[in-house]
TORKOL-4160 file (C-alpha; in steps of 0.2 Angstrom, whole numbers, padded with zeros to 4 digits, m for minus):
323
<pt num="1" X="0117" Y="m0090" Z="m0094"/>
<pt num="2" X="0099" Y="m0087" Z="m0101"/>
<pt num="3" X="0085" Y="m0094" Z="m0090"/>
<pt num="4" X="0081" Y="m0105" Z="m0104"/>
<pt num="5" X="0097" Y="m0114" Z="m0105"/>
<pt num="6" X="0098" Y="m0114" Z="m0087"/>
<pt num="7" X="0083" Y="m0125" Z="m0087"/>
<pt num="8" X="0085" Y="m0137" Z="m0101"/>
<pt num="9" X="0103" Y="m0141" Z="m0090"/>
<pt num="10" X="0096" Y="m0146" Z="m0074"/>
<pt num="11" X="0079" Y="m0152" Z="m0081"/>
<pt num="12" X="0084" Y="m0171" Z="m0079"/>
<pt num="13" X="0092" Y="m0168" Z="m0060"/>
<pt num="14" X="0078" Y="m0159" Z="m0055"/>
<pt num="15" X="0065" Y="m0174" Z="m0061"/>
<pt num="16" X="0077" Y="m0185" Z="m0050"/>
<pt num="17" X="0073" Y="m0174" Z="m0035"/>
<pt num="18" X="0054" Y="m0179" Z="m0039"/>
<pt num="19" X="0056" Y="m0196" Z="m0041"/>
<pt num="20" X="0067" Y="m0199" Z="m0024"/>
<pt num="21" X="0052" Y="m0186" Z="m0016"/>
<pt num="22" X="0038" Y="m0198" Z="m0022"/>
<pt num="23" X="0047" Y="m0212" Z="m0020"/>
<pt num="24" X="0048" Y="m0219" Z="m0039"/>
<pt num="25" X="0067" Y="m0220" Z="m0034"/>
<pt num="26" X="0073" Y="m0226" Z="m0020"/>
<pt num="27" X="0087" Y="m0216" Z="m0011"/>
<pt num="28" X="0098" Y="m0217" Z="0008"/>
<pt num="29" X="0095" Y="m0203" Z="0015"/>
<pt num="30" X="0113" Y="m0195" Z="0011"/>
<pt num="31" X="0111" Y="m0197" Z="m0009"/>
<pt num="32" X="0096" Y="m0186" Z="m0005"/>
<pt num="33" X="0106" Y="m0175" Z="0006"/>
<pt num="34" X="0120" Y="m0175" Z="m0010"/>
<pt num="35" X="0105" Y="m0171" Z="m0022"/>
<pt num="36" X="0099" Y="m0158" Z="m0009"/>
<pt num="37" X="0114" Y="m0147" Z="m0010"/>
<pt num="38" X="0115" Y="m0147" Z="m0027"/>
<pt num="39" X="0097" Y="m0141" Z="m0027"/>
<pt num="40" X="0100" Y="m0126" Z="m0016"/>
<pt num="41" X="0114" Y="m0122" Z="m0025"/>
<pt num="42" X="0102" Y="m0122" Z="m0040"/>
<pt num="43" X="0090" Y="m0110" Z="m0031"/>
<pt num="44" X="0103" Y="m0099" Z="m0025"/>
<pt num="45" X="0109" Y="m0096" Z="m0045"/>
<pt num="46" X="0089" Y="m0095" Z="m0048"/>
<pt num="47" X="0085" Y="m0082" Z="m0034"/>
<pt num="48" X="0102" Y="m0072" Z="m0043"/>
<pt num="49" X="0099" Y="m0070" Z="m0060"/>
<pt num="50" X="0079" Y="m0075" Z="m0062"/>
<pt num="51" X="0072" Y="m0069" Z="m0046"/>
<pt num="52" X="0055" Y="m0066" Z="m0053"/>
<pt num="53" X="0056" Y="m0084" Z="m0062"/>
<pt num="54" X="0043" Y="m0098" Z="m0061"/>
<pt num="55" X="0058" Y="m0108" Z="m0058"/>
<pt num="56" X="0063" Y="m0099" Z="m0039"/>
<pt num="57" X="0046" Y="m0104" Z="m0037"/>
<pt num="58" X="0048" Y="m0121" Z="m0040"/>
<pt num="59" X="0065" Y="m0125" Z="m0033"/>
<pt num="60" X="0062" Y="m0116" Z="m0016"/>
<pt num="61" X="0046" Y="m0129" Z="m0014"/>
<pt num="62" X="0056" Y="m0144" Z="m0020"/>
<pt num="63" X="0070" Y="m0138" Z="m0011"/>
<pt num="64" X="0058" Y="m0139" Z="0005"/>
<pt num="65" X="0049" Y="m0156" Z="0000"/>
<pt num="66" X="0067" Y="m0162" Z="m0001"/>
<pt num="67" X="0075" Y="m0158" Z="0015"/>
<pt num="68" X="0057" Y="m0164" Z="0024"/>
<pt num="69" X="0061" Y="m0180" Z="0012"/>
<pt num="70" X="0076" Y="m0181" Z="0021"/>
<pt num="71" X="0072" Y="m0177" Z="0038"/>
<pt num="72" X="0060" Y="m0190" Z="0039"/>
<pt num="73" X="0070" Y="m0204" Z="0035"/>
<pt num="74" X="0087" Y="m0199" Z="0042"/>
<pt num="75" X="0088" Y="m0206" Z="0061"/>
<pt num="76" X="0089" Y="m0195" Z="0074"/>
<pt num="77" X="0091" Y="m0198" Z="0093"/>
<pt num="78" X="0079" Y="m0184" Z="0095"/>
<pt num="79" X="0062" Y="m0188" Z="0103"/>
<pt num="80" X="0049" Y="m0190" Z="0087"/>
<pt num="81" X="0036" Y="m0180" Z="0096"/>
<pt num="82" X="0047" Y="m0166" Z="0100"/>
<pt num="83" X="0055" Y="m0165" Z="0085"/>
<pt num="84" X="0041" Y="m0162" Z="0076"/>
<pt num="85" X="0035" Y="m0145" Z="0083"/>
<pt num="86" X="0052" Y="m0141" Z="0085"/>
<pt num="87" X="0057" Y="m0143" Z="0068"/>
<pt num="88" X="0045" Y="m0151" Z="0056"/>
<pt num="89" X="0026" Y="m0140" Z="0059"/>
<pt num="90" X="0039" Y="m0124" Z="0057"/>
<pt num="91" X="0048" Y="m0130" Z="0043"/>
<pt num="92" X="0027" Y="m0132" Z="0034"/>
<pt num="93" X="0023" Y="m0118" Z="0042"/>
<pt num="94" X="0037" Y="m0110" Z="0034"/>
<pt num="95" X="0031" Y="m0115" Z="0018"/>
<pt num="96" X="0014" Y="m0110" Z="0015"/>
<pt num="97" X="0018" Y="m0094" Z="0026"/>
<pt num="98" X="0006" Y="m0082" Z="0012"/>
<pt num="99" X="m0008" Y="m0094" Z="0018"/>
<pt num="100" X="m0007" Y="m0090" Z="0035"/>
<pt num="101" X="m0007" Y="m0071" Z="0028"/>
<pt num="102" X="m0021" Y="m0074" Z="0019"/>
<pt num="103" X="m0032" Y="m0083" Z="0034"/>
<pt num="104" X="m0024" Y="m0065" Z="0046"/>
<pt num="105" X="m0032" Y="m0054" Z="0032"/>
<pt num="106" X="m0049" Y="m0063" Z="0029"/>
<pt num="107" X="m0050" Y="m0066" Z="0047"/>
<pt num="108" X="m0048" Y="m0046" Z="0049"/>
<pt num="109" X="m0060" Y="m0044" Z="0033"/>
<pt num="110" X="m0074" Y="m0054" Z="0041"/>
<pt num="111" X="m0073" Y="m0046" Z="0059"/>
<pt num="112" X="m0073" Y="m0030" Z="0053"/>
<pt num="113" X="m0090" Y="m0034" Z="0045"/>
<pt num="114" X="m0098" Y="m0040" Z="0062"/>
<pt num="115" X="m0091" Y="m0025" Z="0070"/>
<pt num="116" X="m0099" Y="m0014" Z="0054"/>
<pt num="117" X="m0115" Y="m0024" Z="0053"/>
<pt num="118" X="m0118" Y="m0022" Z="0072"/>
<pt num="119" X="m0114" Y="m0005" Z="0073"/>
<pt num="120" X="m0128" Y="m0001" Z="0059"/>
<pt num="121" X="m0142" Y="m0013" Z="0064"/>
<pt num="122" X="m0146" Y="m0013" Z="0080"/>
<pt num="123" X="m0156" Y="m0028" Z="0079"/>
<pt num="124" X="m0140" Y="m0037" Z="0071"/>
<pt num="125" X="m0131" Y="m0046" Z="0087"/>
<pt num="126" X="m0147" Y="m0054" Z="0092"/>
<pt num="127" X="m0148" Y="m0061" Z="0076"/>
<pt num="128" X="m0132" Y="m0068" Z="0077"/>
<pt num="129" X="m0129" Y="m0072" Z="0096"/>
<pt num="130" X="m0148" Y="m0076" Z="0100"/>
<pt num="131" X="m0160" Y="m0067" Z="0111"/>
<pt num="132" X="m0158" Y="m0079" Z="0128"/>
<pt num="133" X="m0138" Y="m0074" Z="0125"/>
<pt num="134" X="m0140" Y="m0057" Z="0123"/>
<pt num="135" X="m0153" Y="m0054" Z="0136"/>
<pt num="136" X="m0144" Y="m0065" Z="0148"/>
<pt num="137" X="m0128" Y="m0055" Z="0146"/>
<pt num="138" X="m0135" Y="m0039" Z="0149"/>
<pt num="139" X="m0142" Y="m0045" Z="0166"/>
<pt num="140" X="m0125" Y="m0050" Z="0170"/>
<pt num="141" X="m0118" Y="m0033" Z="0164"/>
<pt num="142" X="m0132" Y="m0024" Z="0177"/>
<pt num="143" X="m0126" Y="m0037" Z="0191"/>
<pt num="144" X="m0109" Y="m0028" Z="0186"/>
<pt num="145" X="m0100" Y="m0044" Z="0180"/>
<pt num="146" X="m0100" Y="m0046" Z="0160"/>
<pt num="147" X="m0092" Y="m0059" Z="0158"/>
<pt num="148" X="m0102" Y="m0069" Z="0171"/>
<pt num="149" X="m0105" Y="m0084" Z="0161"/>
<pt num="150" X="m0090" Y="m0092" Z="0160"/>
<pt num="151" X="m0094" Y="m0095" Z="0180"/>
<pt num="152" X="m0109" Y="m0105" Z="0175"/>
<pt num="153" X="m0105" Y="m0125" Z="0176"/>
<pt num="154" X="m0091" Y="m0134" Z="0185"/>
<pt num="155" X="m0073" Y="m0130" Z="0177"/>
<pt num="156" X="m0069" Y="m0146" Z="0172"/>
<pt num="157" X="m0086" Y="m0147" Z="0163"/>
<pt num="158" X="m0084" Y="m0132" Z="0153"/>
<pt num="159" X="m0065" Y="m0133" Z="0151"/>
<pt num="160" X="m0071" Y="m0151" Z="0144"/>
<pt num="161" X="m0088" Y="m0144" Z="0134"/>
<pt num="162" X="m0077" Y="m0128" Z="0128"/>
<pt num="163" X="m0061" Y="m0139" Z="0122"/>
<pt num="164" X="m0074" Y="m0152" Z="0113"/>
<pt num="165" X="m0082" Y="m0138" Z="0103"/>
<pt num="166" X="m0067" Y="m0128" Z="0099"/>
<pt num="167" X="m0058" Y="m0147" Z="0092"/>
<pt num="168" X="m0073" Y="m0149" Z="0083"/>
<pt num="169" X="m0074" Y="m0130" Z="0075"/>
<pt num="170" X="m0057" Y="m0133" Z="0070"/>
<pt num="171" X="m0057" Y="m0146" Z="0060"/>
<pt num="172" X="m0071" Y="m0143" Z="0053"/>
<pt num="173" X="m0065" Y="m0127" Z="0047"/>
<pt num="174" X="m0047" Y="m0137" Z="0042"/>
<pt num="175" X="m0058" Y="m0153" Z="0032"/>
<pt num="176" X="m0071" Y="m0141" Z="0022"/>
<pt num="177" X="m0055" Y="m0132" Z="0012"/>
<pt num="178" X="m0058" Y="m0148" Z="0002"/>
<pt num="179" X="m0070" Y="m0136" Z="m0006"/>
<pt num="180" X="m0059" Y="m0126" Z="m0015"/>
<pt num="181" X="m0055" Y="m0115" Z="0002"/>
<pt num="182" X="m0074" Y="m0110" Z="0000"/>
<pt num="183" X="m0080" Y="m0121" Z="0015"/>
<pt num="184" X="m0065" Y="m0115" Z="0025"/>
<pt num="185" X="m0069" Y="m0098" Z="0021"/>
<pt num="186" X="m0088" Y="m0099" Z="0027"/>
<pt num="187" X="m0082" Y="m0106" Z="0043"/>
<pt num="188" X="m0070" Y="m0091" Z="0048"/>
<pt num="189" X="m0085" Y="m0080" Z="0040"/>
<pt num="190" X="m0096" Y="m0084" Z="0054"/>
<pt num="191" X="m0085" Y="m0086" Z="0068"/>
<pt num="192" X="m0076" Y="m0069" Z="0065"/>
<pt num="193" X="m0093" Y="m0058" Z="0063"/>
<pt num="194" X="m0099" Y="m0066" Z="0078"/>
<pt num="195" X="m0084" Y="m0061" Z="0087"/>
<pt num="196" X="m0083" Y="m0046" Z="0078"/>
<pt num="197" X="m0103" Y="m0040" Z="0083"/>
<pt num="198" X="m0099" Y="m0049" Z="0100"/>
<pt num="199" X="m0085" Y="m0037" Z="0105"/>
<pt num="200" X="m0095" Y="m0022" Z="0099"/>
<pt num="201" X="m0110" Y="m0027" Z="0109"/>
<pt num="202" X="m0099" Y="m0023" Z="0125"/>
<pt num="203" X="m0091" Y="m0007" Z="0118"/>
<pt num="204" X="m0110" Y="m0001" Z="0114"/>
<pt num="205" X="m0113" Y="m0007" Z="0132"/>
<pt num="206" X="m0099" Y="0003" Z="0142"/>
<pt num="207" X="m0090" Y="m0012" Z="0147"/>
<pt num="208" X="m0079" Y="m0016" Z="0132"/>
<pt num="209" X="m0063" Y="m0015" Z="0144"/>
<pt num="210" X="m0071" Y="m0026" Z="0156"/>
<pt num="211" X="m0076" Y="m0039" Z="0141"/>
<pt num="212" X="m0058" Y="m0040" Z="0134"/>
<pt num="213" X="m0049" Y="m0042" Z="0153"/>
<pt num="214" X="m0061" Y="m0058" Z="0153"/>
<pt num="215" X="m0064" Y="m0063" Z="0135"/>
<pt num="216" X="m0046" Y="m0065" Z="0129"/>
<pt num="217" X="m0038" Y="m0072" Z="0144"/>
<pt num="218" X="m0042" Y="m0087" Z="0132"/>
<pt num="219" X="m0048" Y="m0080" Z="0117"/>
<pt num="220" X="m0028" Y="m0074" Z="0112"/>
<pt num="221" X="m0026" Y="m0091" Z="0109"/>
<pt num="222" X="m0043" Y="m0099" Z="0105"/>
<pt num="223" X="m0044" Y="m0087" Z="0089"/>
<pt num="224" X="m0026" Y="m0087" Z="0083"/>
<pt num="225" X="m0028" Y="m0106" Z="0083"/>
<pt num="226" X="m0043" Y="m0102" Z="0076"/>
<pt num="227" X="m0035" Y="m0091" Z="0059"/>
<pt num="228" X="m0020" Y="m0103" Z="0058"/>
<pt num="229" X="m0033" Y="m0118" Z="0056"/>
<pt num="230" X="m0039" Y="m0107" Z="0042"/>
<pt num="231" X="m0024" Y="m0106" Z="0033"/>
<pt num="232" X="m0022" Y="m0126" Z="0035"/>
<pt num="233" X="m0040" Y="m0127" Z="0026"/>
<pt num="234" X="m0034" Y="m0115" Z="0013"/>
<pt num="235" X="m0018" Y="m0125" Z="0007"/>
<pt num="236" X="m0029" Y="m0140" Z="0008"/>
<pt num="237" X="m0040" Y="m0131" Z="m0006"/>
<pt num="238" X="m0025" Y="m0122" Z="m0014"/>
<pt num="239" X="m0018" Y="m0141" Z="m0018"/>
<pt num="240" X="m0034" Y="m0145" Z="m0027"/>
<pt num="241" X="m0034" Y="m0132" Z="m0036"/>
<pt num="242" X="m0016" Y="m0125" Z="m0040"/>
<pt num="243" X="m0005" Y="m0145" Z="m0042"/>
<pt num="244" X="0008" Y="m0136" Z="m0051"/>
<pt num="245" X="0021" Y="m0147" Z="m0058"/>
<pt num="246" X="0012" Y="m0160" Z="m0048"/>
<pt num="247" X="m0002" Y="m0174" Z="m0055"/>
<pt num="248" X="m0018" Y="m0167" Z="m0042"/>
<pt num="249" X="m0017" Y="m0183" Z="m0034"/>
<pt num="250" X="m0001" Y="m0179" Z="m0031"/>
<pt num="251" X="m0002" Y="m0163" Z="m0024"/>
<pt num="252" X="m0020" Y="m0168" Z="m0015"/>
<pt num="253" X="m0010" Y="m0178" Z="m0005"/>
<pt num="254" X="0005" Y="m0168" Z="m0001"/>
<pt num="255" X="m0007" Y="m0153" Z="0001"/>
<pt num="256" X="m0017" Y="m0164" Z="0016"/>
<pt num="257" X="m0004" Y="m0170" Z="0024"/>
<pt num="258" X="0007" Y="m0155" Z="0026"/>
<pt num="259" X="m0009" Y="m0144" Z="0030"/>
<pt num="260" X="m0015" Y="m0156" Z="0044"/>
<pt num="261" X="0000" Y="m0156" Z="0054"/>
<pt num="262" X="m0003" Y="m0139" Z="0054"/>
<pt num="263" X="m0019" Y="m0141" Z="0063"/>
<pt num="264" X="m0011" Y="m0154" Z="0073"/>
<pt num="265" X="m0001" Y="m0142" Z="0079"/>
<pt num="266" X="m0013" Y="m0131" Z="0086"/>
<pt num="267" X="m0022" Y="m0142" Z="0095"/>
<pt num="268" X="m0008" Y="m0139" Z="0111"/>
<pt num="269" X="m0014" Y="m0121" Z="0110"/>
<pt num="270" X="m0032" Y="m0125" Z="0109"/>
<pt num="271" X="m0030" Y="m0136" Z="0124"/>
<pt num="272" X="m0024" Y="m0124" Z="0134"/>
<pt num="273" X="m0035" Y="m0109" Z="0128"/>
<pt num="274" X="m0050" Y="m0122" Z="0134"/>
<pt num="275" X="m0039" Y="m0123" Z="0153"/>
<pt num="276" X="m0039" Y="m0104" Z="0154"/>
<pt num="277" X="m0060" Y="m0103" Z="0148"/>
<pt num="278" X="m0064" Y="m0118" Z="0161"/>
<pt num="279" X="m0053" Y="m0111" Z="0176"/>
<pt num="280" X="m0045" Y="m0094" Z="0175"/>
<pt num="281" X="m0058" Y="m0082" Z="0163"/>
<pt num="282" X="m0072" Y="m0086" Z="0178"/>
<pt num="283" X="m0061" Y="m0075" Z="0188"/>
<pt num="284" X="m0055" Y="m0064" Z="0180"/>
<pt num="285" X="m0065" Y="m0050" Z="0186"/>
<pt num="286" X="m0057" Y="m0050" Z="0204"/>
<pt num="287" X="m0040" Y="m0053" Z="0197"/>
<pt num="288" X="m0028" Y="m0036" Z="0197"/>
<pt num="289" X="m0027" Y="m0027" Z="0178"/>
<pt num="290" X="m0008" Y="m0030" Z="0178"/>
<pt num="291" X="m0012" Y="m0049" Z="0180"/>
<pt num="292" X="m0028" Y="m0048" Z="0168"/>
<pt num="293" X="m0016" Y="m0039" Z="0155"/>
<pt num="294" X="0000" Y="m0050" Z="0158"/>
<pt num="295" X="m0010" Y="m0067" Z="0154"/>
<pt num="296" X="m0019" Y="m0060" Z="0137"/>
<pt num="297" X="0000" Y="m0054" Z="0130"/>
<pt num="298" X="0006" Y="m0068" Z="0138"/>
<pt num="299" X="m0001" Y="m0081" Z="0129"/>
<pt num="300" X="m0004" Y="m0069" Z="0112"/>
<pt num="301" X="0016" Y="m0069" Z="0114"/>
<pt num="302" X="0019" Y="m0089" Z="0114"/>
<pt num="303" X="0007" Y="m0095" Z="0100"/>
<pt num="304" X="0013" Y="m0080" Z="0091"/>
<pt num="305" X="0032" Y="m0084" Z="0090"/>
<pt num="306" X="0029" Y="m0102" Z="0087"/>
<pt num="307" X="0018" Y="m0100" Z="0072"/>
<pt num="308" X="0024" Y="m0080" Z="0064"/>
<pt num="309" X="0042" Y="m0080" Z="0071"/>
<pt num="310" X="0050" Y="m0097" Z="0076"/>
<pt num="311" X="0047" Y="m0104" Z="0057"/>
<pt num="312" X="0057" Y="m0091" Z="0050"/>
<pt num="313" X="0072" Y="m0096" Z="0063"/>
<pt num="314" X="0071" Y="m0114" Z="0059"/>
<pt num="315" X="0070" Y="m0111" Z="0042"/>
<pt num="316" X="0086" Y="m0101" Z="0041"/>
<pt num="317" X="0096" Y="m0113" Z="0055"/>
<pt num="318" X="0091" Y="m0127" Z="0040"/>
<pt num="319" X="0097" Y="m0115" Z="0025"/>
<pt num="320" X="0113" Y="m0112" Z="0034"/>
<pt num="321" X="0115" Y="m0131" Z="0040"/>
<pt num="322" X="0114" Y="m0137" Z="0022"/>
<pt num="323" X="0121" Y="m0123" Z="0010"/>
């Protein structure tokens, strides 16, 4: 069957699938699981004979509008809160996974221009960082302790200060993708060449080792969080600008609320990388290597399988469930 005809003969199912999604329709939640299966089977012809078709496109992102469609409204005996990290925030993730490839490559784009900058300007990281930050932190790298202000304050002042700022940065970061993506953009710009400049500081210092045993004890997860915020602020600006099938009100809308469960989602992460600055980074210094290193790869690991691994297993249990 040409792709044309293929079209023209599942035009009218397909519009049903948009109405039951936007509610123009009103469906139980198994006609949509009957109209569901119908749909995959569809996109399974699709990814067959037109792999490289606008219409894969479409279907696989009505395909996962529908089963979310469904999921909502089905009852389940699950707990609402658990069930959506467990299945929902991967399932979205899922979805817009080229965005968060996209946020991983600007992110390495932006910080490979601090790193760059600083190493050609030596005047550069006290333009970014300050002058009372720089010349403080090389006091403390003389006293032999780089990373000695994360000792300064109480720990639950600067867990509490660190985990406001870092709330605050993110949705900032996640709300100005309203912009196109430009404001979301311009937020990981300056955050990764100040990290980038920042980390170059202590390799230029001698103390780059020291710097990362202490730094990413909560950076791993502060900056992932950080990138996959990004993304959300990206599909946010994407909906504006790309609606698709969709009227942009339409897709606006959509766009919003898939992106900020995203953000949502990190906020756990952020949390708890905002714990590790206000109690553990301070001491990092007297801790052993092994234990130094086992936390940094520790916490990389767990906010890496949840948001670059786990969606792709959910995704797939789903496929399988409902093929």
């Amino acid at each position: 069957m040409r792709e044309v005809a293929f079209i023209k003969q599942n035009k009218e199912k397909w519009l049903e699938f948009e109405q039951a999604i936007f509610g123009k329709s009103k469906k139980n939640p198994d006609e949509l699981a009957s109209l569901y299966i119908h749909l995959v089977n569809d996109l399974s012809f699709a990814q067959t004979y037109y792999p490289k078709s606008k219409a894969v496109i479409y279907l696989n992102h009505l395909a996962s509008i529908t089963y979310q469609k469904i999921y909502k409204t089905k009852r389940e005996e699950s707990n609402r809160f658990i069930s959506f990290f467990k299945t929902e925030v991967p399932l979205i993730v899922y979805q817009y996974r080229r965005y968060v490839l996209y946020a991983f490559i600007l992110f390495t784009i932006f910080t490979a221009i601090g790193v760059i900058s600083a190493m050609n300007d030596t005047t550069f990281v006290r333009l970014i960082l300050g002058d009372h930050y720089v010349n403080m932190t090389l006091e403390n790298i003389d006293n032999g302790n780089p990373v000695a202000v994360y000792k300064s304050g109480s720990n639950w002042g600067m867990w509490f200060s660190i985990t406001k700022n870092n709330l605050e940065v993110g949705l900032k970061s996640f709300f100005f993708g309203i912009f196109g993506g430009l404001g979301t953009a311009y937020i990981l710009f300056r955050n990764c060449v100040m990290l980038g400049s920042f980390q170059y500081f202590f390799l230029e210092q001698g103390v780059f080792w020291e710097s990362v045993r202490g730094i990413w004890i909560h950076g791993a997860m502060e900056i992932f969080a950080m990138v996959i915020e990004a993304a959300a602020g990206l599909i946010l600006g994407a909906s504006l600008l790309f609606p698709k099938t969709y009227s942009r009100k339409a897709s606006l809308k959509m766009g919003f609320k898939n992106s900020f469960k995203i953000v949502l989602a990190t906020m756990p992460f952020t949390i708890m990388a905002g714990i590790l600055e206000g109690f553990i980074t301070r001491y990092s210094p007297d801790m052993p290597r092994f234990l130094n290193i086992f936390i940094i790869l520790a916490t990389l690991a767990l906010i890496s399988f949840y948001f670059l691994i786990y969606p792709f297993i959910v995704h797939k249990k789903t496929h399988l469930k409902n093929v």
